[in-house]
DOKEFI-583097 format. One record per residue (C-alpha): z, y, x; residue in one letter; residue number from 1. Coordinates in steps of 0.05 Angstrom, whole numbers. Each point is the difference from the previous one (the first is absolute). Last residue first. Layout:
<atoms>
{{Z,Y,X},'A',NUM};
...
</atoms>
This chain:
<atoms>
{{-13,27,-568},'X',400};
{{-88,6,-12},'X',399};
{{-32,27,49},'X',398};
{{-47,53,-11},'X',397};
{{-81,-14,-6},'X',396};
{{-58,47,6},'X',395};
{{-83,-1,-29},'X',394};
{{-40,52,7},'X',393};
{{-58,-4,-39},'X',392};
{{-56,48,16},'X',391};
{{-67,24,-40},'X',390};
{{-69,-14,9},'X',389};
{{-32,61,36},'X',388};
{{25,-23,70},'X',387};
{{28,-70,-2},'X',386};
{{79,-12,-9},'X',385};
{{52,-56,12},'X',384};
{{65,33,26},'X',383};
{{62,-28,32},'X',382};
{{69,5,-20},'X',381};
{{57,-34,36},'X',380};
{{90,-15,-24},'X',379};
{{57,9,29},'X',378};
{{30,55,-42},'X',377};
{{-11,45,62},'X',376};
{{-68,-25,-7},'X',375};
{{-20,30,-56},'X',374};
{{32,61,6},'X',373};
{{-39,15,69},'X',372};
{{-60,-25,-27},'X',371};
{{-3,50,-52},'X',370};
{{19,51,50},'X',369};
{{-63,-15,36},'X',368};
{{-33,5,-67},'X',367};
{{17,68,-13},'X',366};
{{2,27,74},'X',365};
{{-81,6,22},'X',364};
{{-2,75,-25},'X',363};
{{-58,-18,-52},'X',362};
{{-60,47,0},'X',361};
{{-6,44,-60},'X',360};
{{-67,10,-38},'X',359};
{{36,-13,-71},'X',358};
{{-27,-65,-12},'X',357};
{{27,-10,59},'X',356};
{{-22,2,72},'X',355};
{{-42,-65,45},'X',354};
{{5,9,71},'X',353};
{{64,-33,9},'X',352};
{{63,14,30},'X',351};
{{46,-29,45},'X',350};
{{68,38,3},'X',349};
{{47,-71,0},'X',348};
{{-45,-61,-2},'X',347};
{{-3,-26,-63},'X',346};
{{-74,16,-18},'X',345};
{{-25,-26,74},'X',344};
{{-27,-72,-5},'X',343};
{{-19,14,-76},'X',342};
{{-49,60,35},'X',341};
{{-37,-53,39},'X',340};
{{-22,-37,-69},'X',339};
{{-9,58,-40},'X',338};
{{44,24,-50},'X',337};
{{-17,4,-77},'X',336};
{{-19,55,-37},'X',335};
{{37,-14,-62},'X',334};
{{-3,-54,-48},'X',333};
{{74,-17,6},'X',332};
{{50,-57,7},'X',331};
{{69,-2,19},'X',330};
{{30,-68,19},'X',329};
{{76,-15,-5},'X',328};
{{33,-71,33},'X',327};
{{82,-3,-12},'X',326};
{{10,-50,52},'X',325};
{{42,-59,19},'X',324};
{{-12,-57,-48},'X',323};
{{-61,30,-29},'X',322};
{{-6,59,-45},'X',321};
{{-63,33,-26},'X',320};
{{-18,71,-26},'X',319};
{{-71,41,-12},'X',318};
{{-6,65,-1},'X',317};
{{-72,25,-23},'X',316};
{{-21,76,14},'X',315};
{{-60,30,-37},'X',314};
{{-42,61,2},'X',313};
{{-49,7,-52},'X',312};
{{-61,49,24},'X',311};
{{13,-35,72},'X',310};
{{10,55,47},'X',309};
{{70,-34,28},'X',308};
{{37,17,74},'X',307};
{{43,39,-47},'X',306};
{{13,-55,-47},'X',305};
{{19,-54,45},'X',304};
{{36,39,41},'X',303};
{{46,32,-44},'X',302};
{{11,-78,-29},'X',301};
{{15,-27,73},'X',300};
{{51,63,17},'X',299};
{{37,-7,-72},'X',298};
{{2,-83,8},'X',297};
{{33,10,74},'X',296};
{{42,54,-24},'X',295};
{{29,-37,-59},'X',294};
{{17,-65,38},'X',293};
{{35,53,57},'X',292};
{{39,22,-61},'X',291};
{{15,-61,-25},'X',290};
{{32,-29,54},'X',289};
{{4,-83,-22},'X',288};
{{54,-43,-19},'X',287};
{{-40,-31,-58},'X',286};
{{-74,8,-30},'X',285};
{{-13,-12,-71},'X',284};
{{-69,-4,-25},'X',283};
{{-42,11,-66},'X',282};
{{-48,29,-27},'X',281};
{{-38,10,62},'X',280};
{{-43,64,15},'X',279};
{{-65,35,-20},'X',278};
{{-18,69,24},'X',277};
{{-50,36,-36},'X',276};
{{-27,80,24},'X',275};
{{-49,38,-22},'X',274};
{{41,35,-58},'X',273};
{{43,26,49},'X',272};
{{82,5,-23},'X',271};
{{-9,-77,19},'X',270};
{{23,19,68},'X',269};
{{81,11,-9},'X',268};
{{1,-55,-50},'X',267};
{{-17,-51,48},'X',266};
{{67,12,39},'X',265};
{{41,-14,-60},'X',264};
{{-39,-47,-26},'X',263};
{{5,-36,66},'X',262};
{{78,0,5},'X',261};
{{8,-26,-75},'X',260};
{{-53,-48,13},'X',259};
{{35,-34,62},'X',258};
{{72,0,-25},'X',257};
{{37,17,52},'X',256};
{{68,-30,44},'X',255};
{{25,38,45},'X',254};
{{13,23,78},'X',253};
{{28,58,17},'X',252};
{{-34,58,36},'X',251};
{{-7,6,73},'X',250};
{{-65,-18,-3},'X',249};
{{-18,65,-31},'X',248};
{{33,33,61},'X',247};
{{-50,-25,43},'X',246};
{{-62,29,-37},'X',245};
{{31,66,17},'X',244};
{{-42,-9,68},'X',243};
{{-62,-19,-36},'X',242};
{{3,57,-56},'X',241};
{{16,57,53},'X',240};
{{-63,-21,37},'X',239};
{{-37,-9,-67},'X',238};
{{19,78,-20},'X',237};
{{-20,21,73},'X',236};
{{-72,-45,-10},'X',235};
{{-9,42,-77},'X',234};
{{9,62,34},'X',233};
{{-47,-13,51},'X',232};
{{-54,-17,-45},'X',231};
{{13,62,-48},'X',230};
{{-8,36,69},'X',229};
{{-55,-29,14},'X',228};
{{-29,1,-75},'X',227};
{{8,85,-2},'X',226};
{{-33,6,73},'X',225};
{{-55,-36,-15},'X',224};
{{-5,44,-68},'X',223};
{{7,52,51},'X',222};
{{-52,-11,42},'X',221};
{{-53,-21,-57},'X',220};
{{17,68,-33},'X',219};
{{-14,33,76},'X',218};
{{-80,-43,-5},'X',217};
{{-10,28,-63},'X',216};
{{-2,62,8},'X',215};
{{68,43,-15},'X',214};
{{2,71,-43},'X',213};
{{-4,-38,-63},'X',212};
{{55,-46,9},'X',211};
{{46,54,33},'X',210};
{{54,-6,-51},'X',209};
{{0,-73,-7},'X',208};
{{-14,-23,63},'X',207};
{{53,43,29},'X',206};
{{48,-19,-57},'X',205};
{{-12,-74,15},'X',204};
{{3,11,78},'X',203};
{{68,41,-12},'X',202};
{{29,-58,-46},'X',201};
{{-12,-52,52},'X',200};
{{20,32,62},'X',199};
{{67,20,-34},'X',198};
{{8,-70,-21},'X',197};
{{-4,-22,64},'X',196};
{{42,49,23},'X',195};
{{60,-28,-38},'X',194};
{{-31,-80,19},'X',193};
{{16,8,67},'X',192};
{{70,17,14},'X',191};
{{18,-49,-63},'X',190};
{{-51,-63,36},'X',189};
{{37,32,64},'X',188};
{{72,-1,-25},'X',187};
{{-15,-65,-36},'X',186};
{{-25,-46,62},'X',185};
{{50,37,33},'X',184};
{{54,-34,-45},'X',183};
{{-39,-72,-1},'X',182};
{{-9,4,73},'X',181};
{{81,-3,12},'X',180};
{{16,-38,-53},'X',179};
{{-49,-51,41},'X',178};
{{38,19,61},'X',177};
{{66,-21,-29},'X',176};
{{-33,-62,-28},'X',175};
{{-28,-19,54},'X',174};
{{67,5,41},'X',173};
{{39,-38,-50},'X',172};
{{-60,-51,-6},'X',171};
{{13,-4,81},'X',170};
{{70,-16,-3},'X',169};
{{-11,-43,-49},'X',168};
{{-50,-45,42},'X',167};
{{51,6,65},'X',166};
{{60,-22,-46},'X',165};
{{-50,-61,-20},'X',164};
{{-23,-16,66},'X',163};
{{73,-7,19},'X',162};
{{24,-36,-61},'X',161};
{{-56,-55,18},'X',160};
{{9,1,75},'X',159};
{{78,-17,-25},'X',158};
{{-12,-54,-47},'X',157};
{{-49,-24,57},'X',156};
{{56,-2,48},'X',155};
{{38,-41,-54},'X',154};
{{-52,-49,-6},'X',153};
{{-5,-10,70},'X',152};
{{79,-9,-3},'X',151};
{{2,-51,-53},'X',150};
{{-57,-42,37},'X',149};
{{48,-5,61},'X',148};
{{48,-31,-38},'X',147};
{{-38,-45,-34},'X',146};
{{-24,-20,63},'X',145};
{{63,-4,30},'X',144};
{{18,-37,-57},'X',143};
{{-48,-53,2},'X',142};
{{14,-6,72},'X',141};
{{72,-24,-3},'X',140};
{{61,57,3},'X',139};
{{59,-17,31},'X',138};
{{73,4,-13},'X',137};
{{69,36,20},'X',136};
{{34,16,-64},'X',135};
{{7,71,-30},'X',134};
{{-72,13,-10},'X',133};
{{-41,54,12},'X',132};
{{-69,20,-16},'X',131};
{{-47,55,24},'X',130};
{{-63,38,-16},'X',129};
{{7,57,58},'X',128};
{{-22,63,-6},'X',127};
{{-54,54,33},'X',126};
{{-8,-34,55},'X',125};
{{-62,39,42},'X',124};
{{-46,-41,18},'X',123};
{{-65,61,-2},'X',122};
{{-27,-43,-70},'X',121};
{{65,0,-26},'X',120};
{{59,-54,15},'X',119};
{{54,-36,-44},'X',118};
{{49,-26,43},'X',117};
{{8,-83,-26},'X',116};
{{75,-10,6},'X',115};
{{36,-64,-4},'X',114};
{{86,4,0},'X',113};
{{48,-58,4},'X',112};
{{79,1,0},'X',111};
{{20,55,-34},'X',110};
{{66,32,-26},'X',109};
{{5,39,-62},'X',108};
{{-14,76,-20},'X',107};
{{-36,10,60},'X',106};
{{24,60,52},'X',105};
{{53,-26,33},'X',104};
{{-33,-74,18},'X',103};
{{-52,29,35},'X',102};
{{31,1,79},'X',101};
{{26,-72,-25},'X',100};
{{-67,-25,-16},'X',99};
{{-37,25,61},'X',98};
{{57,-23,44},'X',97};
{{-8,-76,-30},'X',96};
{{-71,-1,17},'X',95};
{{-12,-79,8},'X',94};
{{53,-19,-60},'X',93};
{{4,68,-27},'X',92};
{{-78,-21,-21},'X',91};
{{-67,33,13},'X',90};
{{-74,-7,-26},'X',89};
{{-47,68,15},'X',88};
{{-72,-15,-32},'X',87};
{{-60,22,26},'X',86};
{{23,-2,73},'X',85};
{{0,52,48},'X',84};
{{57,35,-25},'X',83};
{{29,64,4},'X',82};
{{-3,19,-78},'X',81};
{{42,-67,-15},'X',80};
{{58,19,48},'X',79};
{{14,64,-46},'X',78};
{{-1,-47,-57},'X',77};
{{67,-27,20},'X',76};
{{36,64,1},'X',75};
{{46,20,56},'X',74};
{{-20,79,-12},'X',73};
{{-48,8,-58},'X',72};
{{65,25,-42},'X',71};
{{-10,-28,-78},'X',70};
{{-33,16,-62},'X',69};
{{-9,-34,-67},'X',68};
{{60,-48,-4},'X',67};
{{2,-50,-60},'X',66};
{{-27,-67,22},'X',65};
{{-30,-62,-21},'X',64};
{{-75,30,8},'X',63};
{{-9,64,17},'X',62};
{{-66,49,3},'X',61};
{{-23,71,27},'X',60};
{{68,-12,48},'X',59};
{{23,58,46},'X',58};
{{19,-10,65},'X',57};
{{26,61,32},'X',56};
{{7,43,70},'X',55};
{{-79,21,4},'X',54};
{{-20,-49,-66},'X',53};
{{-22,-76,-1},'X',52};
{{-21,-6,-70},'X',51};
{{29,-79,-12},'X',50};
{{-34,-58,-45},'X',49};
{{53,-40,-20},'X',48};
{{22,-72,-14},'X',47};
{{67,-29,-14},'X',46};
{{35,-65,-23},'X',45};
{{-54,-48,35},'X',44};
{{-48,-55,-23},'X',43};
{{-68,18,40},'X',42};
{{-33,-4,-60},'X',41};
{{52,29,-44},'X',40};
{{18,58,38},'X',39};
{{-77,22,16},'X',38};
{{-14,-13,-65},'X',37};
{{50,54,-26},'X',36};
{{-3,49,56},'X',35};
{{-82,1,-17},'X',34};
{{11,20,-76},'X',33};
{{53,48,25},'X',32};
{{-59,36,30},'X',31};
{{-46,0,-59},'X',30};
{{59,23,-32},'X',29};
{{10,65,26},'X',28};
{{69,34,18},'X',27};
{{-3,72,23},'X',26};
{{-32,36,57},'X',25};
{{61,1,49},'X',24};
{{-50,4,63},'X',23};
{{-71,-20,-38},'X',22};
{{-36,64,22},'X',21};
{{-59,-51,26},'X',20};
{{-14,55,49},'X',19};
{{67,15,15},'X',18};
{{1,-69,27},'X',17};
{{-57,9,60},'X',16};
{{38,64,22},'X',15};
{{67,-47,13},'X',14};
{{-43,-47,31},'X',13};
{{-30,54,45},'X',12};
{{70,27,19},'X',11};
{{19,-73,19},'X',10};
{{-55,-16,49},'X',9};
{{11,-75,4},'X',8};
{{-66,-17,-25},'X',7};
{{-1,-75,-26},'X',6};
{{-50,-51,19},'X',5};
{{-10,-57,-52},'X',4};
{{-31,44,-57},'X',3};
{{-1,-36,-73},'X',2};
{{-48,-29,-34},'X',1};
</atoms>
């Protein structure tokens, strides 16, 4: 509801509407929406909801009339922002100076005005949703009401465009900043990774020249030394991964064949005779970001058969549709998860105790950026795993 009491502090008013940055903003029809009914319901030619400027009156919306801007001085609606009353009713009849003083600056001459000032949370009248009419009249209570009810939902338009400028404002910010930390993110993983490698190839050729001069205990050092910074290599490389993550869904969305996409990505790990991957026949998915689809499946797979020491490792993918998701599970008999590490596996740089077949600790990125894509296409994954029987994860994108 609206305000009653009304600050008359007219360089804080003036502050309070450049917030809602709605001075000569453009037409909208939401807004014309409201002039409309208000018009009709309380039966007059004109209606208008008017941006009271410094030295102008500007109108967001206008019913029955033509003119956009006019001087503040002599204007009716500058009486409405100085009342005490919710709604401000005059007539030439009982105000005939206020009428005349106005008449220069309308485009016809009026006998009746109502204005309802439109106040923020501090009182400040922002605008004024008026009508006019060119005959002296009244208005009964229905149509105050009406009236009245037109205005709040006016004010809310402009709360709701306010909040909203605010929100992009902020994503404009983000994102700034967020370009920001993606290009240091790659200086440093670049800065780092060059004597990385260093590191790594003189510790190999140390080992491997001096093998017979070192005891055991110094080879134990540097093959410690060797998987740490292998370890740290592979965490800057998932850094880099997570933050360019973004960019793939930027991509354009598409319509793919399920098995065509699958085979595609299967193909690239049954080059190892250890390894069977089964997947649907069929399946046709529209108006959705392929690429993001095809990193979430390549992540889920890698896992599944590095996190495997099965003799035979195997992935299932199994594919569903309801009314308003594309439903995927992926299957495998791999190590499993336990239950207090499923609270924690999508959690951005959590890792787990368990390594790879390979003896290499996961960086605690791959699935987090799984999630990430997933949900950006508005959709939820969740695990079911035990530890030593295998995991299924099972995810879901919205269908359009």
């Amino acid at each position: 509801m609206q305000q009653k009491k009304i600050s008359s502090n007219e360089r804080l008013r003036r502050a309070a509407l450049a917030e809602y940055a709605i001075f000569k903003s453009g037409e909208d029809k939401d807004y014309d929406q409201l002039t409309f009914l208000a018009a009709k319901i309380c039966q007059v030619p004109v209606a208008k909801i008017s941006i009271i400027g410094k030295n102008n009156i500007w109108y967001k919306s206008a019913y029955g009339t033509q003119l956009a801007e006019l001087p503040r001085e002599n204007a009716l609606c500058e009486h409405s922002i100085h009342t005490s009353e919710e709604i401000f009713i005059i007539n030439s009849g009982e105000h005939p100076g206020l009428f005349e003083n106005a008449r220069n600056i309308y485009d016809r001459e009026y006998h009746f005005y109502a204005g309802v000032p439109l106040l923020n949370a501090n009182g400040h009248a922002i605008a004024v949703f008026c009508i006019f009419d060119t005959r002296i009249r009244e208005l009964d209570e229905d149509q105050k009401k009406s009236l009245l009810a037109l205005a709040n939902q006016s004010m809310n338009l402009f709360e709701s465009r306010k909040h909203k400028n605010k929100l992009q404002h902020v994503q404009r910010k983000l994102k700034q900043k967020y370009k920001e930390l993606e290009k240091f993110a790659s200086l440093v993983s670049h800065d780092i990774k060059s004597p990385l490698a260093n590191i790594i190839s003189l510790t190999e050729l140390l080992k491997d020249e001096n093998n017979e001069k070192l005891d055991e205990q110094s080879r134990q050092y540097l093959d410690f030394l060797v998987e740490s910074s292998y370890s740290l290599r592979n965490y800057v490389d998932g850094i880099l991964s997570f933050y360019r993550s973004d960019h793939v869904l930027e991509k354009d969305y598409e319509d793919v064949h399920l098995p065509t996409l699958l085979k595609r990505i299967t193909d690239l790990y049954k080059l190892e005779e250890d390894v069977e991957i089964t997947y649907p026949d069929k399946g046709h998915l529209k108006n959705i970001n392929k690429a993001a689809l095809s990193q979430v499946f390549m992540n889920l797979i890698s896992n599944a058969l590095k996190y495997n020491t099965a003799e035979v490792r195997k992935v299932d993918i199994n594919f569903k549709t309801t009314s308003t998701y594309y439903c995927f599970e992926v299957s495998d008999n791999g190590i499993g998860i336990s239950a207090t590490d499923k609270e924690k596996i999508f959690q951005l740089f959590a890792t787990l105790d368990a390594k790879d077949r390979y003896g290499n600790p996961g960086s605690g990125i791959g699935l987090a950026t799984v999630k990430k894509h997933i949900e950006q296409m508005n959709g939820s994954i969740e695990v079911i795993a035990e530890k030593g029987k295998g995991s299924t994860f099972k995810f879901k994108i919205k269908r359009p």
